[in-house]
C-alpha positions as CSV (number, residue, x, y, z in Angstrom):
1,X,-8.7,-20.9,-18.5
2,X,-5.6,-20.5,-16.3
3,X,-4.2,-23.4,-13.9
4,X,-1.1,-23.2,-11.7
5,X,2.4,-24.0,-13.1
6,X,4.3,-26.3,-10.4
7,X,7.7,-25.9,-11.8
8,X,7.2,-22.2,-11.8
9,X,6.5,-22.1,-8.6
10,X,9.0,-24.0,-7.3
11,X,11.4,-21.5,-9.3
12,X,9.2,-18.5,-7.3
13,X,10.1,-20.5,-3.6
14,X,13.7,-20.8,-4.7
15,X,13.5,-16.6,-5.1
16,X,12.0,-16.2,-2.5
17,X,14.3,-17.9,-0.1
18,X,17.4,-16.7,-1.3
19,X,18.1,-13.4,1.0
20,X,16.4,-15.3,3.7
21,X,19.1,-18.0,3.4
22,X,21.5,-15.6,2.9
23,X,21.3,-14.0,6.5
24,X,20.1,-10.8,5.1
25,X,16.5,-11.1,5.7
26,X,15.3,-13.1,9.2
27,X,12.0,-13.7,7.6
28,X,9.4,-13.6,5.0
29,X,6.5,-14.6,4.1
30,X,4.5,-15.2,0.7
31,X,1.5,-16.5,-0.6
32,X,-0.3,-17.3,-4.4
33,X,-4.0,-16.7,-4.3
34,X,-6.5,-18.1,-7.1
35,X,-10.3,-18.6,-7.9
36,X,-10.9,-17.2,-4.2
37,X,-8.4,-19.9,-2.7
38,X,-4.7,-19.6,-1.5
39,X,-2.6,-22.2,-3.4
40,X,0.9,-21.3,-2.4
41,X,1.9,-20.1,1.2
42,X,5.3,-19.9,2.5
43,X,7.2,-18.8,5.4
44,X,10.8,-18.1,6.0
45,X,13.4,-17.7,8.2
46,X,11.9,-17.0,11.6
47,X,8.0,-17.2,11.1
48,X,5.2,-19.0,10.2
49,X,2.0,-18.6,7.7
50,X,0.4,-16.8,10.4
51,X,2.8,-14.3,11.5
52,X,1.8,-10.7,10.7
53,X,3.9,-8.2,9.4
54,X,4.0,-4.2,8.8
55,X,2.8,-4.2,5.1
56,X,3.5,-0.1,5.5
57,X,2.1,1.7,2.3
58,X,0.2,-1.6,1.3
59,X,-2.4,-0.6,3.3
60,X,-4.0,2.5,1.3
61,X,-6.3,1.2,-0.7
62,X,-8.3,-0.1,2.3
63,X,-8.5,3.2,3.3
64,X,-9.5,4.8,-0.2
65,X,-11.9,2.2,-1.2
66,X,-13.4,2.8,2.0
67,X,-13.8,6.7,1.2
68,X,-14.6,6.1,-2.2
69,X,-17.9,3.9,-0.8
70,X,-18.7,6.4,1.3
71,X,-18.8,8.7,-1.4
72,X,-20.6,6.7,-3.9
73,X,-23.2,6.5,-1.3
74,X,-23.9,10.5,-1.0
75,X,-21.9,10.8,2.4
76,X,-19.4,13.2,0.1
77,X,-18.4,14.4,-3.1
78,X,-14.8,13.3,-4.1
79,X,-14.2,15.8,-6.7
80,X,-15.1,18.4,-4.1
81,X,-12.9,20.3,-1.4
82,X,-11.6,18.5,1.5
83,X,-13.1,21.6,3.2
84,X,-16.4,20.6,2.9
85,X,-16.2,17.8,5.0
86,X,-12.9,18.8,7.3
87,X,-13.1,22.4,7.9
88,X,-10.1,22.8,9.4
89,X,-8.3,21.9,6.4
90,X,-8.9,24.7,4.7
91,X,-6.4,27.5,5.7
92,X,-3.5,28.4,4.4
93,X,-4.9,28.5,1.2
94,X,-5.5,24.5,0.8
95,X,-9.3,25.7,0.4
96,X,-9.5,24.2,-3.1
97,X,-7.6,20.9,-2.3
98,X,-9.8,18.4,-3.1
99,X,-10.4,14.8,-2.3
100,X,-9.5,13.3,-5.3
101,X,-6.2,15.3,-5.3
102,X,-5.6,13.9,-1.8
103,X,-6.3,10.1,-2.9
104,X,-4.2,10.6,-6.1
105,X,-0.9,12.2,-4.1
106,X,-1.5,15.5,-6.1
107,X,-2.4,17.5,-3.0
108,X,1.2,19.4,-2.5
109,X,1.5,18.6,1.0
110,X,3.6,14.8,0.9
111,X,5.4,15.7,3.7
112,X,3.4,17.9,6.4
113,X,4.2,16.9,9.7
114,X,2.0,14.2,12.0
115,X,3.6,14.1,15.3
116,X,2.9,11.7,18.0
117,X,-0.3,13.8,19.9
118,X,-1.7,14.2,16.6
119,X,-1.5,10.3,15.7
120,X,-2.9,9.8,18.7
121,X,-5.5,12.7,19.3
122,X,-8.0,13.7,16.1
123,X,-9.1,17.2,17.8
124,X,-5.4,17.8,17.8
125,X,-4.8,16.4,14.2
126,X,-7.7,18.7,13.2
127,X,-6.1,21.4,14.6
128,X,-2.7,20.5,12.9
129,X,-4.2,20.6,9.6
130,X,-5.3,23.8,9.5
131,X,-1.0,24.9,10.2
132,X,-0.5,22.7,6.5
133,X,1.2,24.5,3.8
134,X,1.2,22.8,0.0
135,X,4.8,22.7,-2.3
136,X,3.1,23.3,-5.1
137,X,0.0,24.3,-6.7
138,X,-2.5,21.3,-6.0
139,X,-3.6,18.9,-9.0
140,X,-0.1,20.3,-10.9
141,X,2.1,17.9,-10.0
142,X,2.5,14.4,-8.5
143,X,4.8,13.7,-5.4
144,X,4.1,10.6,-3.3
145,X,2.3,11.6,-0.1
146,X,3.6,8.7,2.5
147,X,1.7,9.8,4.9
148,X,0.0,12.7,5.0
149,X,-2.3,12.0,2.5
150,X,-4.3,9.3,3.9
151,X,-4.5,10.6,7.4
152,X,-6.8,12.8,5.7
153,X,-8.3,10.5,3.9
154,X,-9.5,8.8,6.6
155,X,-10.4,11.7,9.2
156,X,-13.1,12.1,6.4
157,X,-14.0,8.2,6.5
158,X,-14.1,9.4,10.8
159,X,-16.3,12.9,10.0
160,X,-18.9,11.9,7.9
161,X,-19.8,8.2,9.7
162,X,-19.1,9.0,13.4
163,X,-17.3,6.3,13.8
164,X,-13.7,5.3,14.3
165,X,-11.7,5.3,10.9
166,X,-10.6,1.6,11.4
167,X,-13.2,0.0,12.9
168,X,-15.4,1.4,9.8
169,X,-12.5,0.4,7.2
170,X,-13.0,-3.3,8.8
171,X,-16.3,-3.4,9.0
172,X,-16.6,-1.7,5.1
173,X,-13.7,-3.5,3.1
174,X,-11.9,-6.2,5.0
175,X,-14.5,-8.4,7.3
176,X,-17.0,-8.5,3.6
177,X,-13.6,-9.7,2.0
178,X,-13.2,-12.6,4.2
179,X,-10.4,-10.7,5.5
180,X,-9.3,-9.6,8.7
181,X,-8.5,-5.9,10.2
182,X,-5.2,-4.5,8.9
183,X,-5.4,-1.2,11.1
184,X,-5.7,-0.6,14.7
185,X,-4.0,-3.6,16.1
186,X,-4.9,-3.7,20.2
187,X,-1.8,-3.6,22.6
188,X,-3.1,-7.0,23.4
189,X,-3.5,-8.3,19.9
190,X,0.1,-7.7,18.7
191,X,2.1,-11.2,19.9
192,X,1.9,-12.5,16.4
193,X,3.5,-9.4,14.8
194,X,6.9,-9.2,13.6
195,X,9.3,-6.9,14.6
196,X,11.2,-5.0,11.6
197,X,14.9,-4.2,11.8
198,X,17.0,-2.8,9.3
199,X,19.5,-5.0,7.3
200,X,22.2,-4.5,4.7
201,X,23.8,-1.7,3.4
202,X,23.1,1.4,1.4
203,X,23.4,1.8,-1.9
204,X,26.8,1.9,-3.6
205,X,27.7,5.1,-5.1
206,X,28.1,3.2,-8.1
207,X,24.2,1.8,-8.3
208,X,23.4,5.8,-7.3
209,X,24.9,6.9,-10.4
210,X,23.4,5.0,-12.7
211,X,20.4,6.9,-11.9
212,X,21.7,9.9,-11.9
213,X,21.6,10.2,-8.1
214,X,23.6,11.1,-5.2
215,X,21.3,9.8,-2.8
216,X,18.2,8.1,-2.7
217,X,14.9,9.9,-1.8
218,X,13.5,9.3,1.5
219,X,9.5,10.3,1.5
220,X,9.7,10.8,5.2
221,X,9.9,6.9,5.5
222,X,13.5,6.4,6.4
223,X,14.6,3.4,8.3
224,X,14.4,5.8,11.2
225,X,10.4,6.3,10.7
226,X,10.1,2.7,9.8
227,X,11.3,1.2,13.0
228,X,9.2,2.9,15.1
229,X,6.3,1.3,14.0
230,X,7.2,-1.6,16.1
231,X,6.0,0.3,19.1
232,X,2.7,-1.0,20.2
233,X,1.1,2.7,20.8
234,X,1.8,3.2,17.1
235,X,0.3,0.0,15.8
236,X,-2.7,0.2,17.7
237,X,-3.0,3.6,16.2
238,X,-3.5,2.4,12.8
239,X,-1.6,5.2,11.0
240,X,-3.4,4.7,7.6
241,X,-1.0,5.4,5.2
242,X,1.5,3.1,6.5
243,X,0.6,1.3,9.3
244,X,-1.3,-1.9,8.2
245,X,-0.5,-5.3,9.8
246,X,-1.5,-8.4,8.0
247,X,-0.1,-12.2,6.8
248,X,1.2,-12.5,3.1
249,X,-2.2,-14.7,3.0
250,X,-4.9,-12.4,4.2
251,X,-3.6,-10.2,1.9
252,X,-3.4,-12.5,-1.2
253,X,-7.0,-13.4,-0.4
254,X,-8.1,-9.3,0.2
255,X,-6.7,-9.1,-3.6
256,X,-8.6,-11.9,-4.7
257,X,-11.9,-10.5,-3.5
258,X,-11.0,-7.1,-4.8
259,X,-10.7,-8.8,-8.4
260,X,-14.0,-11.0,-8.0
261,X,-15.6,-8.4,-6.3
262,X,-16.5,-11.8,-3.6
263,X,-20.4,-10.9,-2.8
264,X,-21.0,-7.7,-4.2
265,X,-18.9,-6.2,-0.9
266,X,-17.7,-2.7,-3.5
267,X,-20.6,-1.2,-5.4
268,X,-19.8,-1.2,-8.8
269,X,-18.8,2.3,-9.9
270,X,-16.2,2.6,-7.2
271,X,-14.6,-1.0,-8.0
272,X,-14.4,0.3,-12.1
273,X,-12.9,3.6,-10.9
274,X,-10.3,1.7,-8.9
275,X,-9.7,0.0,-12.3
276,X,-9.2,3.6,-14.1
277,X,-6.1,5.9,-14.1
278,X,-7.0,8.7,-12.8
279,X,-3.7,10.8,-12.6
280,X,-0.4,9.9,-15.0
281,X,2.1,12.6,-13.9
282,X,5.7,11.3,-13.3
283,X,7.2,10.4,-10.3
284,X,10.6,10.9,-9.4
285,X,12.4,8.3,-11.7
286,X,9.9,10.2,-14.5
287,X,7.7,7.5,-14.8
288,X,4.4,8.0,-15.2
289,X,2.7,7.2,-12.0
290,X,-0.4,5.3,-13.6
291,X,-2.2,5.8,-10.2
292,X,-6.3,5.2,-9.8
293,X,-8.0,6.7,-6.7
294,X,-7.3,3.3,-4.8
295,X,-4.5,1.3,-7.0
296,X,-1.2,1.3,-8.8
297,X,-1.9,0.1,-12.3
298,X,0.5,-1.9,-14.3
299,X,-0.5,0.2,-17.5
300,X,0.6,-0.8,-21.4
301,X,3.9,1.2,-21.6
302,X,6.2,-1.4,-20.7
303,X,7.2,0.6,-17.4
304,X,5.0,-2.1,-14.9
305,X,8.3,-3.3,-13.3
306,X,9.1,0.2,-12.3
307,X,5.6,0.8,-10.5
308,X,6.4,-2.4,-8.7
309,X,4.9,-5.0,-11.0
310,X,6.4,-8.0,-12.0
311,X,7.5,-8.5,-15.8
312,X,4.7,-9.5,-17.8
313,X,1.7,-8.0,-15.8
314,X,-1.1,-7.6,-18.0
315,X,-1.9,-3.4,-18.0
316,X,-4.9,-4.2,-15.9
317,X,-2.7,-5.7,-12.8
318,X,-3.6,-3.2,-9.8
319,X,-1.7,-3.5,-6.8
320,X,0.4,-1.1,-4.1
321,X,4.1,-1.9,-3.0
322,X,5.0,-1.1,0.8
323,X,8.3,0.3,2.4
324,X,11.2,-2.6,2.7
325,X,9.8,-4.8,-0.7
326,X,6.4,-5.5,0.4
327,X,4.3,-6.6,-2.2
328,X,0.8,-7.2,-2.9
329,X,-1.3,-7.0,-6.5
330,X,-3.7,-9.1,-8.8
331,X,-3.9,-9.7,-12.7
332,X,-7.1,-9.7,-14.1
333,X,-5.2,-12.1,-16.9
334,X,-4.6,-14.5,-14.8
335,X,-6.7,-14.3,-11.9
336,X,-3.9,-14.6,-9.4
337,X,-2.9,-12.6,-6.7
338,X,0.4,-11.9,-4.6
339,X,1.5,-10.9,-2.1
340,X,5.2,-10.9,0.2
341,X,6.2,-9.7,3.5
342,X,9.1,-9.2,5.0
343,X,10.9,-8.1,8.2
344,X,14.4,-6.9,6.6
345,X,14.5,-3.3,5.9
346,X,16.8,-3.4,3.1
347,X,18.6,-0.2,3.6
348,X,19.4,-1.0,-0.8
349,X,16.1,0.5,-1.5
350,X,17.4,-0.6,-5.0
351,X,18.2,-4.2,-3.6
352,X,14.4,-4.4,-2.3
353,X,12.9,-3.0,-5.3
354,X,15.0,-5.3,-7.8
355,X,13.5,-8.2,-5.7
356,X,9.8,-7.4,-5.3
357,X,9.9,-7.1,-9.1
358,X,12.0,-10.4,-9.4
359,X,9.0,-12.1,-7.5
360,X,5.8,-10.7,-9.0
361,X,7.8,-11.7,-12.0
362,X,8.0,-15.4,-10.7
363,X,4.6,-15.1,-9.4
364,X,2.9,-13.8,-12.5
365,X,4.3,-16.6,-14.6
366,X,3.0,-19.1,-12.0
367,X,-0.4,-19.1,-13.8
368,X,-0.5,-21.4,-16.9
369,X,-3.0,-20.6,-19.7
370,X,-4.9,-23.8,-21.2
């Protein structure tokens, strides 16, 4: 049986305030989630509990598990081509490209091109897919697909129900989850959202180094890309891969019902493969990516922190980081969730990453065994 640990959670508020406190961020937000229930929720620097912010990449598995229980249901096969369900998608010899190789960022086409007429127009992103080239030869390699991926991802959530790829993600994996609509915020539904701006400084040559690097890697999601997200055409879009809006504690509570599976809302096989690694190829840093078709997993070879898991997560803590430090996972182990927002940019992608880890850490040993 696991309980919460006060004092640890007074040591995870301290964390957490600390860049706010500094003048480096101008807010965050975070909240604890167990047995179904929030028991920590916080909000710094200029915010409250139920502010929303850009959780950026956070957002995917929404979109996957959505595809993936379309497909358990017959609607299409994920270890199939794209092709048979998006036509289009098949020229340039990306006939072969399958779903699952999309979901698992194995595709070879991370950074094809999603201008504003095709974010805003599917006959025109249809079109555009059919002008994609791949890198690489699919399913040989993994590069993270910021973007591009899920747009695809979801245009088949579009084709195959007729529907509108939010408003089915909503209906499918958020509103059964207790939860409310990350994607496809209205013009008129936006007050509550903060606006992102970028803060601090790059990485020192020094830090750079010690990686090996001269510069860090972008993924098409410079600070540039990032702060246009703020304009209310793009976040009433609902760009899937990155473009979720949500508080700290909707998204705690999403994980929560992911873990318990809250009334049956993921049929079973698609919940256990979200649980399963399906693709282990390194990233960039050369760790393995330990990616399922929906999740980061922690995994058992001591390299959690670097897929943005706290020290100490148990190899069955699934989760996905966002641009900027967002956060958001659950531990079987423990039964808690996490999640933490922020508006800061940290343009120290190594600053950001040192402190998402530094928190899950603080979160994770938050629950107390008895």
């Amino acid at each position: 049986m696991t309980s919460i640990d006060r004092s640890a959670l007074d040591a995870l508020i301290e964390r957490a305030r600390r860049e706010v406190d500094s003048g480096l961020l101008p807010a965050a937000q975070f909240a604890l989630a167990f047995e179904g229930e929030i028991v920590a929720s916080e909000a710094l620097g200029d915010c409250t509990t139920d502010t929303r912010f850009h959780t950026y990449s956070a957002v995917k598995p929404t979109v996957a598990l959505t595809a993936m229980e379309l497909a358990a249901e017959g609607h299409f096969d994920v270890s199939a081509p794209v092709s048979d369900v998006l036509e289009s998608f098949g020229a340039n010899g990306k006939d072969a490209i399958t779903v699952s190789q999309v979901l698992l960022h194995t595709g070879g086409f991370p950074y094809a091109p999603v201008r504003r007429v095709e974010t805003i127009d599917r006959a025109a992103r249809l079109s555009a897919y059919g002008t994609w080239r791949t890198d690489w030869e699919p399913g040989t390699r993994y590069e993270y697909h910021a973007l591009a991926a899920h747009w695809v991802a979801a245009d088949i959530v579009t084709e195959v129900t007729g529907r509108p790829y939010a408003d089915v993600i909503a209906e499918r994996v958020m509103k059964p989850a207790g939860c409310s609509r990350w994607l496809g915020i209205g013009v008129d539904e936006q007050d509550d959202v903060a606006d992102v701006a970028g803060v601090g400084a790059v990485p020192t040559a020094e830090e750079l180094a010690a990686l090996g690097l001269d510069e860090m890697p972008d993924f098409g999601v410079s600070e540039e890309v990032l702060v246009v997200f703020n304009q209310p055409w793009l976040r009433a879009a609902g760009v899937p891969g990155g473009g979720g809006i949500a508080s700290a504690a909707d998204m705690a509570l999403w994980y929560q019902a992911v873990l318990h599976n809250t009334g049956g809302f993921l049929h079973p096989e698609v919940r256990s493969d979200a649980m399963v690694v399906r693709q282990n190829h390194p990233d960039w840093t050369g760790t393995p990516a330990s990616r399922s078709h929906a999740f980061v997993l922690a995994g058992d070879d001591g390299k959690a922190a670097m897929r943005g898991h706290g020290h100490g997560a148990s190899s069955g803590a699934f989760g996905h980081s966002g641009a900027g430090g967002q956060a958001a996972w659950a531990d079987p182990a423990t039964g808690i969730s996490f999640a933490y927002l922020t508006n800061g940019l940290d343009r120290n992608d190594l600053a950001s990453a040192r402190r998402r880890v530094a928190l899950s850490a603080r979160a994770l040993a938050c629950g107390k065994k008895q």
